[in-house]
N, C-alpha and C positions, 0 to 999 in steps of 0.2 A: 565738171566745171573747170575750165579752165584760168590758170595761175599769170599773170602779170607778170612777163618775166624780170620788171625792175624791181619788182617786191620779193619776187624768188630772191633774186641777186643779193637783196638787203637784206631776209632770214638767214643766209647762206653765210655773209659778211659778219653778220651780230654773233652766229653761233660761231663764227671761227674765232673772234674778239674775244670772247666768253671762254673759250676753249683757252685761248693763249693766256686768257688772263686768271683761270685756274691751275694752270700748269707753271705758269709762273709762283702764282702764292705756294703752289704746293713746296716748289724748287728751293721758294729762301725760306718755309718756314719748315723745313725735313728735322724732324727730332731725335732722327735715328741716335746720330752720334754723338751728341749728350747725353743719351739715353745708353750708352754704353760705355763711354767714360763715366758716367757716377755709376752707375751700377759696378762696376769692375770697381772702383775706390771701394763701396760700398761693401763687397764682399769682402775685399784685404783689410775691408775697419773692424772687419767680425774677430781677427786675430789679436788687436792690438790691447784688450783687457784679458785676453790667454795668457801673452808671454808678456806681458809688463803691466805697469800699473795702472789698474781703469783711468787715472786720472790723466794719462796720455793721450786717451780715446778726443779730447779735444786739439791738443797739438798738431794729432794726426790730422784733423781735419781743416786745423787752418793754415798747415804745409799743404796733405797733398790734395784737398779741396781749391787750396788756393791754383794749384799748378794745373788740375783740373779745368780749372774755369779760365784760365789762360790760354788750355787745348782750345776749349771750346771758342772761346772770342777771335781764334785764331783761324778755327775752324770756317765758322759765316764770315768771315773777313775774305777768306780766299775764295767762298763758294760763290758770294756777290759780286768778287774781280772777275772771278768767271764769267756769272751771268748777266750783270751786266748792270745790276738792278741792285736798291737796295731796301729793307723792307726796316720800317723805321724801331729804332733798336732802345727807345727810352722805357720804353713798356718792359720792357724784358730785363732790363737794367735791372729796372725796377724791382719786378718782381723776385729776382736774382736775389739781389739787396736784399731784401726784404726776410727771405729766407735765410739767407747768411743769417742776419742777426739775430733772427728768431731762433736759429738751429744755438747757435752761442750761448744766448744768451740763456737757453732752456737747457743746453747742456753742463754749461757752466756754475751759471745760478741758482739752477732746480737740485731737485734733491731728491731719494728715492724711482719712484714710477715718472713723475716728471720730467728728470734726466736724461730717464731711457728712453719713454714714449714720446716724449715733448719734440728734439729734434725732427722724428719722420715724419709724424703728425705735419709737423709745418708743411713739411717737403710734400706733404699729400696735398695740403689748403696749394700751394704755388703751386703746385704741378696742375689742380685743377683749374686755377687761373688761367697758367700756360694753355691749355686743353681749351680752353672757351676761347684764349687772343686766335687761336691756330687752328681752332674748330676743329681739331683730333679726338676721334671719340677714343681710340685707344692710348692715348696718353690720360684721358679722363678717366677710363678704366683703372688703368696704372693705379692713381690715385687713391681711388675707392680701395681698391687691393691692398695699396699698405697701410693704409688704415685700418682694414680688415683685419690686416697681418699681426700690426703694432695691440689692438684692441685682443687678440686672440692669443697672444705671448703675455700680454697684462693678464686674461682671464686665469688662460695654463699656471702661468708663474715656471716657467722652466728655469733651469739652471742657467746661470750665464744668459741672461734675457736679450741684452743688447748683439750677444753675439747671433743669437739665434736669430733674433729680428733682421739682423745687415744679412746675415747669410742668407734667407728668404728671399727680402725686398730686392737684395741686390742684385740674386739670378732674377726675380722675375723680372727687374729694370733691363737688364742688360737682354734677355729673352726677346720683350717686347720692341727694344731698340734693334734687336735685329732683325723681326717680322717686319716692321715699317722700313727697314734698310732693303729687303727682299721683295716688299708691296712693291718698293721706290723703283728698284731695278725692274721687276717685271711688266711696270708700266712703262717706263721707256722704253724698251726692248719695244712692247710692242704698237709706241707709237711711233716708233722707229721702222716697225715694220707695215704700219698702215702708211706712213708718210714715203718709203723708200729707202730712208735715209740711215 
């Protein structure tokens, strides 16, 4: 049976629109490198009820969580001057916020299992959020995992809870942020090599 060549022409045009316009989403919404700045805080937070007093473990995070999310804003700020495009950033705020206070105010105001579970927990509810705005299923994964993580240090009861829990969550945050930084790279590589370019 023969094809219409002006209907070819138009499947041809739709899948390349399709194409551009997934490699775009994919471009602004990369989680690599969030995903490896919190996890690297995350591990250095495991130390900070070792050598000083648990009750630091929240200063630490509204210093250098704060400088963190600075990286990060700073981060899609310049990846968007790049690209050219910008993918709308209230949602993310949002969810940002959201966790902020949650993590605060569970670390701050809780008490016992609460203090220590209560922050990641959150980080797991937003990161899932995250995972559904950006349709990543391994940032969704993520999630699941430290909640897995956070639920199975409550079960243990180890010593030093919190510190064991960030040293966990925080390599496998920073793990997975660099598998998705690796996915990222070897997809453009080679559509770099199918395009020429």
């Amino acid at each position: 049976m023969e094809t219409n060549p002006d209907v070819q022409a138009a499947r041809q045009a739709l899948a390349q629109v399709d194409e551009l316009r997934r490699r775009t989403r994919s471009a602004l919404a990369s989680a690599w490198y969030p995903l490896v700045v919190f996890g690297l805080i995350t591990v250095l937070s495991a130390g900070v009820p070792l050598v000083a007093h648990e009750a630091l473990v929240g200063a630490y995070w509204l210093v250098v969580g704060g400088a963190g999310s600075a990286l990060v804003a700073r981060h899609y700020r310049r990846r968007e001057d790049e690209i050219g495009l910008a993918e709308p950033w209230v949602p993310y705020a949002l969810v940002g916020v959201a966790i902020f206070v949650a993590c605060l105010g569970l670390g701050f105001f809780g008490s016992g299992d609460v203090r220590v579970a209560g922050p990641p927990l959150a980080v797991s509810a937003g990161y899932l959020v995250l995972a559904t705005l950006d349709r990543c299923l391994s940032l969704g994964l993520l999630a699941v995992g430290m909640a897995v993580v956070v639920l199975a240090v409550l079960a243990v009861d180890p010593g030093h809870p919190y510190s064991v829990q960030s040293l966990v969550i925080g390599a496998g945050t920073v793990g997975v942020g660099l598998a998705l930084r690796r996915a990222e790279q070897a997809e453009r590589a080679e559509r770099a090599e199918r395009t020429g370019r």
